[in-house]
VMD Tcl script that builds the backbone (N, CA, C; Angstrom):
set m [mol new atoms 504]
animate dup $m
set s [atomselect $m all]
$s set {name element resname resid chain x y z} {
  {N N UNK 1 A 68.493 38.429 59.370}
  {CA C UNK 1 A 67.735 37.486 60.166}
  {C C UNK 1 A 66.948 36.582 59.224}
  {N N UNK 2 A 66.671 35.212 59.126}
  {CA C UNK 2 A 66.029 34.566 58.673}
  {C C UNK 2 A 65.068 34.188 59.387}
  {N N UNK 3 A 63.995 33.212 58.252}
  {CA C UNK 3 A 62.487 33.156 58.648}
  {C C UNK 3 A 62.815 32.569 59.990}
  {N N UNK 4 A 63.218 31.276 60.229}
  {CA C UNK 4 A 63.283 30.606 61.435}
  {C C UNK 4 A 62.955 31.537 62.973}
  {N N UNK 5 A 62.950 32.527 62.879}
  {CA C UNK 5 A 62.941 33.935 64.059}
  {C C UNK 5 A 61.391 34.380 63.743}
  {N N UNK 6 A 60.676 34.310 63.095}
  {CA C UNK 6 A 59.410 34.806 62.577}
  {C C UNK 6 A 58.231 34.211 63.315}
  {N N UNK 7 A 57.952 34.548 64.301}
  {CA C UNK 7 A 56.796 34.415 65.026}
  {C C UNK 7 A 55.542 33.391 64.015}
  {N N UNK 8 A 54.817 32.688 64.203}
  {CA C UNK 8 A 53.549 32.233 63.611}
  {C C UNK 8 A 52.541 33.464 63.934}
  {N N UNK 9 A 51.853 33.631 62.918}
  {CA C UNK 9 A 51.120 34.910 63.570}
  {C C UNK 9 A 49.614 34.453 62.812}
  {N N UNK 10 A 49.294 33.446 63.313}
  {CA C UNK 10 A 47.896 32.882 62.555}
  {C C UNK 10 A 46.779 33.244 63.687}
  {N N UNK 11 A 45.723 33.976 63.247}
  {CA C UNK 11 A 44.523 34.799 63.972}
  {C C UNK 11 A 43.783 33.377 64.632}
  {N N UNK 12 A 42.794 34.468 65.002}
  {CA C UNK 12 A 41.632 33.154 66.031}
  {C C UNK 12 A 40.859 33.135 64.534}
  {N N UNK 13 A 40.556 34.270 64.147}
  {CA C UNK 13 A 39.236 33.477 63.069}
  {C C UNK 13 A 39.983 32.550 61.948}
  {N N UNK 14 A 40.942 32.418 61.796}
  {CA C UNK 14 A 41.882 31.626 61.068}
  {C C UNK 14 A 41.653 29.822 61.494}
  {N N UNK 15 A 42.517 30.243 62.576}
  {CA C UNK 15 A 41.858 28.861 63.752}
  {C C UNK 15 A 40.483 28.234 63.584}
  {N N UNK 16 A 39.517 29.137 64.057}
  {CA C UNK 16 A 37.980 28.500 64.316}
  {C C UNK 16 A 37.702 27.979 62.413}
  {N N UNK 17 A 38.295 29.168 61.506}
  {CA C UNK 17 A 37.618 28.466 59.803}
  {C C UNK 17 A 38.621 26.846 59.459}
  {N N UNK 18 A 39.681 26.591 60.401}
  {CA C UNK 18 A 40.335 25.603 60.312}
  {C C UNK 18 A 40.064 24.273 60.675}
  {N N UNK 19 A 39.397 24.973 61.830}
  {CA C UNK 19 A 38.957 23.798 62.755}
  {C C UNK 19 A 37.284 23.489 62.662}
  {N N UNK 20 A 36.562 24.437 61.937}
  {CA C UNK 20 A 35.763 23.847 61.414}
  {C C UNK 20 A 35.481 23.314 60.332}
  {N N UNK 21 A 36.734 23.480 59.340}
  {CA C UNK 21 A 36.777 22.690 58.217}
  {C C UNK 21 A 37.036 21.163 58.294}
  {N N UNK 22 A 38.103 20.907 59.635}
  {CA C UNK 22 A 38.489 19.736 59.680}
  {C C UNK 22 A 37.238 18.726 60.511}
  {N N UNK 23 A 36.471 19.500 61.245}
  {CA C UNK 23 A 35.522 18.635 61.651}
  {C C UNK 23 A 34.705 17.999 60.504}
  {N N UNK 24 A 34.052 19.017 59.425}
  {CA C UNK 24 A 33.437 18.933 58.233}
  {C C UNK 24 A 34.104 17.330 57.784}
  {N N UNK 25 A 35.652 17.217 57.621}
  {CA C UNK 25 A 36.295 16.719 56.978}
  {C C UNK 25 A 36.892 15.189 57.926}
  {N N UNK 26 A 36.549 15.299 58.784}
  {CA C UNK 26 A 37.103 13.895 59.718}
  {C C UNK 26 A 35.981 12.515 59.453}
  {N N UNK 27 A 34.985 13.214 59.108}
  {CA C UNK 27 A 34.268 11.881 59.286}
  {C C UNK 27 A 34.033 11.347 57.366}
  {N N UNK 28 A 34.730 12.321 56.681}
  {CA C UNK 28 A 34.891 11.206 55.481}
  {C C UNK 28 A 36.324 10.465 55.406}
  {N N UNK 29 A 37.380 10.657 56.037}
  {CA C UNK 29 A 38.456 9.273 56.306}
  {C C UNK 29 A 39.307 10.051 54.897}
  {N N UNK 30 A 40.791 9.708 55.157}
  {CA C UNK 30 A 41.452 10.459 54.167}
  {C C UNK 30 A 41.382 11.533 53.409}
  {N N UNK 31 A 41.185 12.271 54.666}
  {CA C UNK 31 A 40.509 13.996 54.348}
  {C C UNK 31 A 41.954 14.890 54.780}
  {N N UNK 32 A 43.197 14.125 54.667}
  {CA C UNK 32 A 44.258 14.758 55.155}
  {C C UNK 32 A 44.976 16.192 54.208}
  {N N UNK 33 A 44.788 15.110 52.329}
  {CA C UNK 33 A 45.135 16.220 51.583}
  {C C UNK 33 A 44.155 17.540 51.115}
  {N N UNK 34 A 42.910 17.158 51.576}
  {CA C UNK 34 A 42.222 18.471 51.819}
  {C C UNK 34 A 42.324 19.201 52.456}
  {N N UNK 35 A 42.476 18.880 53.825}
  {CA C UNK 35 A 42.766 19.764 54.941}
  {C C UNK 35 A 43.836 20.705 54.486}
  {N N UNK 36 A 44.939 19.661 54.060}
  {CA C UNK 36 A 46.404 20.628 54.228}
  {C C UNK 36 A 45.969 21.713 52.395}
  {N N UNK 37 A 45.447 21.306 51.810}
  {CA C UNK 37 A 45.378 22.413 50.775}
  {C C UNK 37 A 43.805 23.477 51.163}
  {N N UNK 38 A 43.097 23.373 52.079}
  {CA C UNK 38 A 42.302 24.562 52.763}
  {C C UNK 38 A 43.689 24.695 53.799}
  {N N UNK 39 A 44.363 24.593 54.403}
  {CA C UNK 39 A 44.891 25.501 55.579}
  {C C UNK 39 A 46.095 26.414 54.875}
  {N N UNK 40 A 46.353 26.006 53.736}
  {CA C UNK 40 A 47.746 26.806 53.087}
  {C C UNK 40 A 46.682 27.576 52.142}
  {N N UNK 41 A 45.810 27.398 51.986}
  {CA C UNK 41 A 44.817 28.317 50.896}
  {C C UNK 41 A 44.793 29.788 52.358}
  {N N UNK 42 A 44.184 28.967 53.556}
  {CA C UNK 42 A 43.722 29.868 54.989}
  {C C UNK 42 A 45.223 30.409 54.956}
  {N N UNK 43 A 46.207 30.347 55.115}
  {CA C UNK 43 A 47.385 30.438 55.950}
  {C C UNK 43 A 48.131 30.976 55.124}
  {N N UNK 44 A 49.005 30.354 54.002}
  {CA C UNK 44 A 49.455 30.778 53.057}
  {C C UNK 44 A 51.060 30.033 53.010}
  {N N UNK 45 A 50.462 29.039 53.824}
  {CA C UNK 45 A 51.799 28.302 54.518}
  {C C UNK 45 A 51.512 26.995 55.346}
  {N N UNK 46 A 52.312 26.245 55.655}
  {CA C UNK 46 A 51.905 25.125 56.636}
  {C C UNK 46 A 52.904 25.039 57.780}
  {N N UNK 47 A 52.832 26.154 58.950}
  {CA C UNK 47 A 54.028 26.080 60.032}
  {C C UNK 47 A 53.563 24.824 60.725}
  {N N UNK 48 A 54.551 24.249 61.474}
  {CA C UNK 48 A 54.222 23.643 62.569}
  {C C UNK 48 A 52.681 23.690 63.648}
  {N N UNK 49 A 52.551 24.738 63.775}
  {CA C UNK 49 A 51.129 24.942 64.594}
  {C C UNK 49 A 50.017 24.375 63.851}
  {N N UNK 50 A 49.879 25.012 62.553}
  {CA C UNK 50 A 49.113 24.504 61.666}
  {C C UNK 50 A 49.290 23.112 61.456}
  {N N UNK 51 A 50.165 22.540 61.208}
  {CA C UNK 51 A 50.205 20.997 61.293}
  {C C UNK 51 A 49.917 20.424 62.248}
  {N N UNK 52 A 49.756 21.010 63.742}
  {CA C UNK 52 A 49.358 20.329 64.752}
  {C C UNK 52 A 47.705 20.407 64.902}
  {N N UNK 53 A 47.483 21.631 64.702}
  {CA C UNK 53 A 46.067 21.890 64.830}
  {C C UNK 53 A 45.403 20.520 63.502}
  {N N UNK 54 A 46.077 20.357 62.727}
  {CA C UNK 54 A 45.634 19.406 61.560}
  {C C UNK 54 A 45.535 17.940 62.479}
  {N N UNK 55 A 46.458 17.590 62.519}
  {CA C UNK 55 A 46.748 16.015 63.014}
  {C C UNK 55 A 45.843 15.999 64.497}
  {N N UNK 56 A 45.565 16.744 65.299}
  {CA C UNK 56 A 44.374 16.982 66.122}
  {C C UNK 56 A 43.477 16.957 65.841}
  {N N UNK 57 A 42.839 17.772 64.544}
  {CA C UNK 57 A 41.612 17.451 64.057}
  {C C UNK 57 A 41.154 16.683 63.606}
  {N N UNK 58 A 41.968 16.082 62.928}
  {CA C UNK 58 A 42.166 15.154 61.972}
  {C C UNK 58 A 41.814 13.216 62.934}
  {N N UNK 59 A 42.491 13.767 63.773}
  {CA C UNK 59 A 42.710 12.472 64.493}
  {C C UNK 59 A 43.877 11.202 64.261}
  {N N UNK 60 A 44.999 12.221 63.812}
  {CA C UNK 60 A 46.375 11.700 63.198}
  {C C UNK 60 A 47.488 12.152 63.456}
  {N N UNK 61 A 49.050 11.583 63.347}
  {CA C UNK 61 A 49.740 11.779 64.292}
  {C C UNK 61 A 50.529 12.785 63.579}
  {N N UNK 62 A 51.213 13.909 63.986}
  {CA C UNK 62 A 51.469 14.938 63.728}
  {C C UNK 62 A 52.916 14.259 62.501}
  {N N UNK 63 A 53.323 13.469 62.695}
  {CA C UNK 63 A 54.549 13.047 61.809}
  {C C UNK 63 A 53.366 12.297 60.448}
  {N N UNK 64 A 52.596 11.704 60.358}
  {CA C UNK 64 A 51.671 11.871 59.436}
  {C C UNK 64 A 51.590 13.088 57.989}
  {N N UNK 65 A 51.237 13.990 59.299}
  {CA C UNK 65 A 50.657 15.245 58.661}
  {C C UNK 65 A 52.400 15.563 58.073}
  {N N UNK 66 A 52.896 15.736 59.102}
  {CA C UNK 66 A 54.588 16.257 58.535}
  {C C UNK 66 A 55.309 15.915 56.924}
  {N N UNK 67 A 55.149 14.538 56.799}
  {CA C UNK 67 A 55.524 13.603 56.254}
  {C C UNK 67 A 54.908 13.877 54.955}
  {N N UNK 68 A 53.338 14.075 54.727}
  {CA C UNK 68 A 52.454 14.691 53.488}
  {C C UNK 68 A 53.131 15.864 53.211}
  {N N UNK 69 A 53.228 16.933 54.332}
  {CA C UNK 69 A 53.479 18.211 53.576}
  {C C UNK 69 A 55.173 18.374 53.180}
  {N N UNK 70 A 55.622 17.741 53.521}
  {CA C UNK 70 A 57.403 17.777 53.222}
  {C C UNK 70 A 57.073 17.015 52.015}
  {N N UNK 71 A 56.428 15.773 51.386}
  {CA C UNK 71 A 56.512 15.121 50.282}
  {C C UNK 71 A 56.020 15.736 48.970}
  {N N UNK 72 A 54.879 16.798 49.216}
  {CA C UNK 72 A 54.176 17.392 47.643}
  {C C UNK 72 A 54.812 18.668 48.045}
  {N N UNK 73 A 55.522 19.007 46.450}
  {CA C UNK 73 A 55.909 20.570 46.572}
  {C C UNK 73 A 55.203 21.450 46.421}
  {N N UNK 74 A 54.015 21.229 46.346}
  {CA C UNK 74 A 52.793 22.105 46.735}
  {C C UNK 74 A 52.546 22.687 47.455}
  {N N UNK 75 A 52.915 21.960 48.854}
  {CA C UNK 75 A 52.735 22.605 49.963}
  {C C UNK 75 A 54.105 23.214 50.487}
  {N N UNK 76 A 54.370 24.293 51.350}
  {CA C UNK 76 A 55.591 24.915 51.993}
  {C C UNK 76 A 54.891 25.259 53.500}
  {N N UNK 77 A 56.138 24.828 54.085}
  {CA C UNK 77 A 56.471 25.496 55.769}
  {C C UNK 77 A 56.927 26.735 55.709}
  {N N UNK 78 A 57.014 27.895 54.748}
  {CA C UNK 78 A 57.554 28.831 55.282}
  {C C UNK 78 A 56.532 29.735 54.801}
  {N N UNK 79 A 56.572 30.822 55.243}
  {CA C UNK 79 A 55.664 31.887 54.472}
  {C C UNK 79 A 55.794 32.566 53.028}
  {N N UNK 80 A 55.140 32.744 52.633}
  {CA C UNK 80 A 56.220 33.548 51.203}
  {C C UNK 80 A 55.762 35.080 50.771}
  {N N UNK 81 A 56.855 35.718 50.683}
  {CA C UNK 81 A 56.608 37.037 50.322}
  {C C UNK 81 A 55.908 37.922 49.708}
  {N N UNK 82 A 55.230 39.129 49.775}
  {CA C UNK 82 A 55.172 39.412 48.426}
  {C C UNK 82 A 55.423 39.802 47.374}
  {N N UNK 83 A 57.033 39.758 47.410}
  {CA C UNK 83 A 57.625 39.434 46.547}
  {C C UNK 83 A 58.221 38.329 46.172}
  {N N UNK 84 A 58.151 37.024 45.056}
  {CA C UNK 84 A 57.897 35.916 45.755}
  {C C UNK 84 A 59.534 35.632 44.148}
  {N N UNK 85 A 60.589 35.409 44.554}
  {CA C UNK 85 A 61.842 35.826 43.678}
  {C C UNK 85 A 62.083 34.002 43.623}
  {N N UNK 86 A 62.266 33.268 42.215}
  {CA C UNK 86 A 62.959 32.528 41.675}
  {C C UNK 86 A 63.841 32.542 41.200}
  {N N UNK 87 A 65.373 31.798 40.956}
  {CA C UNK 87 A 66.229 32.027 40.645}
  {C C UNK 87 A 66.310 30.441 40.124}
  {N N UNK 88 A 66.517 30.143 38.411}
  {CA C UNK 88 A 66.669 28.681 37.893}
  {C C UNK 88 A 68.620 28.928 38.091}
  {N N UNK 89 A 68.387 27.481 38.663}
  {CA C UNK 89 A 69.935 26.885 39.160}
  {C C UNK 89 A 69.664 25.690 37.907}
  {N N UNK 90 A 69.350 26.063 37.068}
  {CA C UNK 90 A 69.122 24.347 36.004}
  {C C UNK 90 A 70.756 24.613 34.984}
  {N N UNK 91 A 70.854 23.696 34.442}
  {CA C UNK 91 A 71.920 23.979 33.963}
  {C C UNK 91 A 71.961 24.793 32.674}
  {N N UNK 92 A 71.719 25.297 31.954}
  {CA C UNK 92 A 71.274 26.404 30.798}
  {C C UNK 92 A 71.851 27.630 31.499}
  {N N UNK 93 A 71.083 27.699 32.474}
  {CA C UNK 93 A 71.061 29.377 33.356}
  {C C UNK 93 A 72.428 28.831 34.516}
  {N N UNK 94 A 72.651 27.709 34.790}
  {CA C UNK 94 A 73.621 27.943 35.817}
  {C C UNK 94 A 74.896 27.928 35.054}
  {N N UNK 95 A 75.239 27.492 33.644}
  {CA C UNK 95 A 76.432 27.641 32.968}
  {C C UNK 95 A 76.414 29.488 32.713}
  {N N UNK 96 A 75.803 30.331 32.953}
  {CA C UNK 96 A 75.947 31.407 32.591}
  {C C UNK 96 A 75.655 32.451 33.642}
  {N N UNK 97 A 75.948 31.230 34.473}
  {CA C UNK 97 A 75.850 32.856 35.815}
  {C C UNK 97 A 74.958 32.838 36.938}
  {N N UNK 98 A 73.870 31.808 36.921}
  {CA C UNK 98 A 72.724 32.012 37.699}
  {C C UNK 98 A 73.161 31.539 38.933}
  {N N UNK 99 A 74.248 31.448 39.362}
  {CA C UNK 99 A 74.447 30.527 41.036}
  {C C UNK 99 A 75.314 31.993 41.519}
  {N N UNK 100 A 75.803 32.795 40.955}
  {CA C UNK 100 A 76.640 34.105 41.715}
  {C C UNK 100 A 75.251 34.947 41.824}
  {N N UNK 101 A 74.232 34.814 40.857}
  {CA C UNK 101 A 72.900 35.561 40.955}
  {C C UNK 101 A 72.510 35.398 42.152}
  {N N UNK 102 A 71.912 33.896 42.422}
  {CA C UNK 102 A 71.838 33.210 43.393}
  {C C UNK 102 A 72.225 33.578 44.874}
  {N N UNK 103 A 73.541 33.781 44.961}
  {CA C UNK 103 A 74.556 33.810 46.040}
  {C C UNK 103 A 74.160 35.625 46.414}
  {N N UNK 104 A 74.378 36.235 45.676}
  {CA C UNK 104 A 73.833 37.800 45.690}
  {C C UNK 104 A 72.842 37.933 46.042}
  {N N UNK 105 A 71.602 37.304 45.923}
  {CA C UNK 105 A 70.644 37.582 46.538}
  {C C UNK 105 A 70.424 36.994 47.832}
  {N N UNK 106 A 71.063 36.012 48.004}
  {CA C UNK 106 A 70.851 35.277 49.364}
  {C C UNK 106 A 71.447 36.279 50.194}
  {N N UNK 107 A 72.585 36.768 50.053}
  {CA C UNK 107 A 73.410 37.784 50.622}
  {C C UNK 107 A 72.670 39.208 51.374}
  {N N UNK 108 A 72.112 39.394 50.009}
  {CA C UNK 108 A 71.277 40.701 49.805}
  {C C UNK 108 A 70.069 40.738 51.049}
  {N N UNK 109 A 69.377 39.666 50.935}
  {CA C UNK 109 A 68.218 39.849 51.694}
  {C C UNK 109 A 67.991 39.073 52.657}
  {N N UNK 110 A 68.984 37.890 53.296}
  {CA C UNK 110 A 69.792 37.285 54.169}
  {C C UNK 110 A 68.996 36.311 54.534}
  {N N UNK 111 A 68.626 35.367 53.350}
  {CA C UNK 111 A 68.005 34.148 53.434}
  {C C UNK 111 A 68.052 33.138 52.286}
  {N N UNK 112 A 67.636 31.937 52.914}
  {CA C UNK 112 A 68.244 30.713 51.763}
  {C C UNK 112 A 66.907 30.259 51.211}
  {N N UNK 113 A 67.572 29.576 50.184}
  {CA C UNK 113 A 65.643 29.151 49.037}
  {C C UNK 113 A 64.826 28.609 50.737}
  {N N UNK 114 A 63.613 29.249 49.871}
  {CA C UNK 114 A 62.970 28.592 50.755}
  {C C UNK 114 A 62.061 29.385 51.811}
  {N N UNK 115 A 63.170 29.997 51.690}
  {CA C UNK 115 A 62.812 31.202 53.236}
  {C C UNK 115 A 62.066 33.132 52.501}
  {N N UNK 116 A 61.853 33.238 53.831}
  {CA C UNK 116 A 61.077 35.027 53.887}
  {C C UNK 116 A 61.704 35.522 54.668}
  {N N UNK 117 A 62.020 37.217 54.145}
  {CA C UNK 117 A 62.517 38.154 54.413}
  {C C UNK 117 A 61.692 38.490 56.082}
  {N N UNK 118 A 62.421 38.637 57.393}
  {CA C UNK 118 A 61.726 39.143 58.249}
  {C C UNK 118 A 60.276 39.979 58.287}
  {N N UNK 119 A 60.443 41.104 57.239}
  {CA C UNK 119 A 59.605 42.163 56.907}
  {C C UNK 119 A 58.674 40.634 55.853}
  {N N UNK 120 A 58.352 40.461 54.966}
  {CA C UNK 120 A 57.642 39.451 54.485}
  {C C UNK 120 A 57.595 39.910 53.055}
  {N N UNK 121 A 58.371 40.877 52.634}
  {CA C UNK 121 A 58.346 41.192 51.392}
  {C C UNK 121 A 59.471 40.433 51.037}
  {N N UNK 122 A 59.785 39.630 50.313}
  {CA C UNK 122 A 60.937 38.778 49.417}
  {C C UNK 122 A 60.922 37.725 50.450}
  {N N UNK 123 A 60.333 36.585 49.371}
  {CA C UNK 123 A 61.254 35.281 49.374}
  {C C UNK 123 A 61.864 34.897 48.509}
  {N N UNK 124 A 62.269 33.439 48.599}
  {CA C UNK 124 A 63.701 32.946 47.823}
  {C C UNK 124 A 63.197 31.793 47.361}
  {N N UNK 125 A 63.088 31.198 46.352}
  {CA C UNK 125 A 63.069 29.994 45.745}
  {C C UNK 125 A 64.182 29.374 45.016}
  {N N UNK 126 A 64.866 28.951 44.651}
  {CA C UNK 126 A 65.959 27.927 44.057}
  {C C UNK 126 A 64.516 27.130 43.088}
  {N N UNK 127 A 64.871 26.857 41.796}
  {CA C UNK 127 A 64.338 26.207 41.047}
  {C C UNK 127 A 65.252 25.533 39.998}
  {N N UNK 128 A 64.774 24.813 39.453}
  {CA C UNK 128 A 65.327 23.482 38.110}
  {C C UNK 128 A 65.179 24.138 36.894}
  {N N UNK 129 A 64.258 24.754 36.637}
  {CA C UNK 129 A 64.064 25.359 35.076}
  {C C UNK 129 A 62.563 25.847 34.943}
  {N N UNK 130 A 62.541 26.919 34.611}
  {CA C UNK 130 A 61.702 27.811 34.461}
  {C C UNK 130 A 61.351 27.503 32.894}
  {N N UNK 131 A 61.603 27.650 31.777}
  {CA C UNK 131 A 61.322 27.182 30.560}
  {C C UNK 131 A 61.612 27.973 29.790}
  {N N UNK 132 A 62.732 29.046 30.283}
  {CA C UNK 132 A 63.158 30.020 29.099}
  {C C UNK 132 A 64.556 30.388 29.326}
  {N N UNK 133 A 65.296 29.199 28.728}
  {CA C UNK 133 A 66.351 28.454 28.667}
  {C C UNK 133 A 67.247 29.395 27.980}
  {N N UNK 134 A 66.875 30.246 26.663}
  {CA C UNK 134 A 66.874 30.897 25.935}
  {C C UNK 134 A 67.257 32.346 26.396}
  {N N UNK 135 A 66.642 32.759 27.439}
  {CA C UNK 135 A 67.142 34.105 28.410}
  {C C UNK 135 A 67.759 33.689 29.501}
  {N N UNK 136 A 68.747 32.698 29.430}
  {CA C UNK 136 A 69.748 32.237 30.370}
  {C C UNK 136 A 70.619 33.175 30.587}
  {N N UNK 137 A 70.621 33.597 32.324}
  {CA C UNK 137 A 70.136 33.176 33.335}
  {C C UNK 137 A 68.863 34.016 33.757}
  {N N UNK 138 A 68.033 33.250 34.131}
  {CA C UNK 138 A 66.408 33.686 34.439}
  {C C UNK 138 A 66.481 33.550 36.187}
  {N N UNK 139 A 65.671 34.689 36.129}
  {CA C UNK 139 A 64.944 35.279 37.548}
  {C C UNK 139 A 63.559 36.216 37.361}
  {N N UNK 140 A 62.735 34.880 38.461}
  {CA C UNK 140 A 61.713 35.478 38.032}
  {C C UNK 140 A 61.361 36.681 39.293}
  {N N UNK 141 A 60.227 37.512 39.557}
  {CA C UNK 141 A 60.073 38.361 40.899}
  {C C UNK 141 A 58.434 37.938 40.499}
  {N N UNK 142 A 57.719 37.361 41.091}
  {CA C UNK 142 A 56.084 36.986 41.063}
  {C C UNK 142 A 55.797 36.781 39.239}
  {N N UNK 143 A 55.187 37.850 38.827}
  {CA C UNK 143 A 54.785 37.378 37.062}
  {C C UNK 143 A 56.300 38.216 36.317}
  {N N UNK 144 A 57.112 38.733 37.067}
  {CA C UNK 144 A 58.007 39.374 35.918}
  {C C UNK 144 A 59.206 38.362 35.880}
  {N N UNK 145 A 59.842 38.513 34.597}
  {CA C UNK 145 A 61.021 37.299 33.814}
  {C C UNK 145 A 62.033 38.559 33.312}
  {N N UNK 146 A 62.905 38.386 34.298}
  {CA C UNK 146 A 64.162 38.752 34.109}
  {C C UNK 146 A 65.510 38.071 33.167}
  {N N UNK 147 A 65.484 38.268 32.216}
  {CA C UNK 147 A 66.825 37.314 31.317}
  {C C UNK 147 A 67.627 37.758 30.909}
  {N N UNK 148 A 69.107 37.094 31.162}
  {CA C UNK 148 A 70.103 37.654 30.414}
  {C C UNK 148 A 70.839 38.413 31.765}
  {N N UNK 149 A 70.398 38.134 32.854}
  {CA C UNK 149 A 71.053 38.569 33.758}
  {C C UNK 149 A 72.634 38.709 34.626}
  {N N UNK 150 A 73.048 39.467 35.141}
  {CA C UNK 150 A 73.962 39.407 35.787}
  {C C UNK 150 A 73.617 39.681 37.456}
  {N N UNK 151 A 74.855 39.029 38.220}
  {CA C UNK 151 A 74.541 39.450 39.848}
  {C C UNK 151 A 74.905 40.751 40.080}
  {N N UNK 152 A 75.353 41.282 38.970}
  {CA C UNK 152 A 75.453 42.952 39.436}
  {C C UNK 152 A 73.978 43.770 39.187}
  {N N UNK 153 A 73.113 42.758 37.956}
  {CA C UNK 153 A 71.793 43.113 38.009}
  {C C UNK 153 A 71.156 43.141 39.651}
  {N N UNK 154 A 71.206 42.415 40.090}
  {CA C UNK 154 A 70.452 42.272 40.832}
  {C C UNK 154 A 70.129 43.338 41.992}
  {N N UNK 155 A 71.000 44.033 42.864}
  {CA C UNK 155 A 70.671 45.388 43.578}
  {C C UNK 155 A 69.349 46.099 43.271}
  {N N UNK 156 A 69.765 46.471 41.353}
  {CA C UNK 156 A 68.678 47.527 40.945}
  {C C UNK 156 A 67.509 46.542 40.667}
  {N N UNK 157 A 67.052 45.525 40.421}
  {CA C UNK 157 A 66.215 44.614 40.484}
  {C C UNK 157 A 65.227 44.850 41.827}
  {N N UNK 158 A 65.920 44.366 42.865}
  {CA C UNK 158 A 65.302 44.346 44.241}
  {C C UNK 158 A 64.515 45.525 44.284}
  {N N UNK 159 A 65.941 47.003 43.672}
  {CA C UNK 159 A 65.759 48.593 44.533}
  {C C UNK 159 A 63.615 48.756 43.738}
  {N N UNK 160 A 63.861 48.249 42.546}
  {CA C UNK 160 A 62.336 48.412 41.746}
  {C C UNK 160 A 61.130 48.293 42.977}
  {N N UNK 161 A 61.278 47.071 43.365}
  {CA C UNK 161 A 60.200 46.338 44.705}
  {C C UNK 161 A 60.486 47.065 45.489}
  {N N UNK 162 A 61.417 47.334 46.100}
  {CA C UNK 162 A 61.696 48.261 47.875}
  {C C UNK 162 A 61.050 49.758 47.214}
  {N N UNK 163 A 60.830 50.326 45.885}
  {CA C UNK 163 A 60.570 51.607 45.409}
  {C C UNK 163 A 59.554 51.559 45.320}
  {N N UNK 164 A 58.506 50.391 44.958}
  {CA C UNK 164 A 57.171 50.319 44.712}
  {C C UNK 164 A 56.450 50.574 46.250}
  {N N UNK 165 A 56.997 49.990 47.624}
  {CA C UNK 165 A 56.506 50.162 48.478}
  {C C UNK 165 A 56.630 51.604 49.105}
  {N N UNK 166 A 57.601 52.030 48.521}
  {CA C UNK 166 A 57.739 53.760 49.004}
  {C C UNK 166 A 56.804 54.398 48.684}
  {N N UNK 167 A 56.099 54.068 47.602}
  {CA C UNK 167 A 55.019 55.095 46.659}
  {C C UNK 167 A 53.742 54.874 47.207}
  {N N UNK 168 A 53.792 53.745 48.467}
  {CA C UNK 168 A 52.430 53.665 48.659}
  {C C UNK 168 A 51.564 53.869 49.818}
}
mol reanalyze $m
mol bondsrecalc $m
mol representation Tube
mol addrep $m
């Protein structure tokens, strides 16, 4: 199942610290890219709801708000895991393997860059180059750098994270 099925599950006190930030923030005028970097700081994400509750507060039209957060890759519509998995598709790492890496994990945990695992542990990023060109093909999992990889790596990779949550 992919994210697209994933309920918004943003609280009331979430809401009210949102919506009183944006009042704070309406009457200084081009308070849009603040808003949207307090609600993904609040949220951890920018769904649709959240973008509406913005362009409401805000006093702006929801394709506005849309339009900002699709343009800086700063911001994301989806949630992200905590396990939060990069995979460089740059060419260094993709001449040596990193797109069957790629394909294996999408497989594996049944979602495309971008997206979160139902459960919210693993997402997926697709990236350009990580900067260690040198341990081609690179995958990162949050601060750890995997190099030199294969897609047969990858199973026992994941099994590490799905093992850490057993222990706890």
């Amino acid at each position: 199942m992919k994210y697209k099925s994933l309920p918004f599950d943003g609280t009331k006190e979430q809401e009210s610290k949102l919506k009183a930030k944006l009042a704070e923030l309406k009457p200084q005028g081009a308070a849009l890219m603040k808003a949207l970097q307090f609600a993904q700081d609040l949220y951890g994400y920018l769904p649709y709801e959240v973008q509406q509750m913005i362009a409401e507060g805000l006093g702006i039209s929801l394709a506005d708000v849309y339009g900002v957060v699709t343009f800086y890759s700063q911001f994301t519509m989806y949630p992200k895991g905590k396990y939060q998995i990069s995979i460089c598709l740059g060419t260094a790492c993709y001449v040596k393997g990193s797109g069957e890496i790629y394909d294996k994990l999408r497989n594996l945990l049944g979602i495309e860059s971008g997206e979160c695992t139902v459960d919210r542990m693993f997402s997926l990023d697709a990236t350009r180059c990580i900067g260690c060109c040198g341990l081609a093909p690179v995958m990162t999992v949050n601060d750890d750098v995997y190099g030199k990889i294969t897609a047969d790596d990858v199973e026992g990779i994941l099994a590490k994270y799905i093992s850490m949550e057993g222990n706890k």
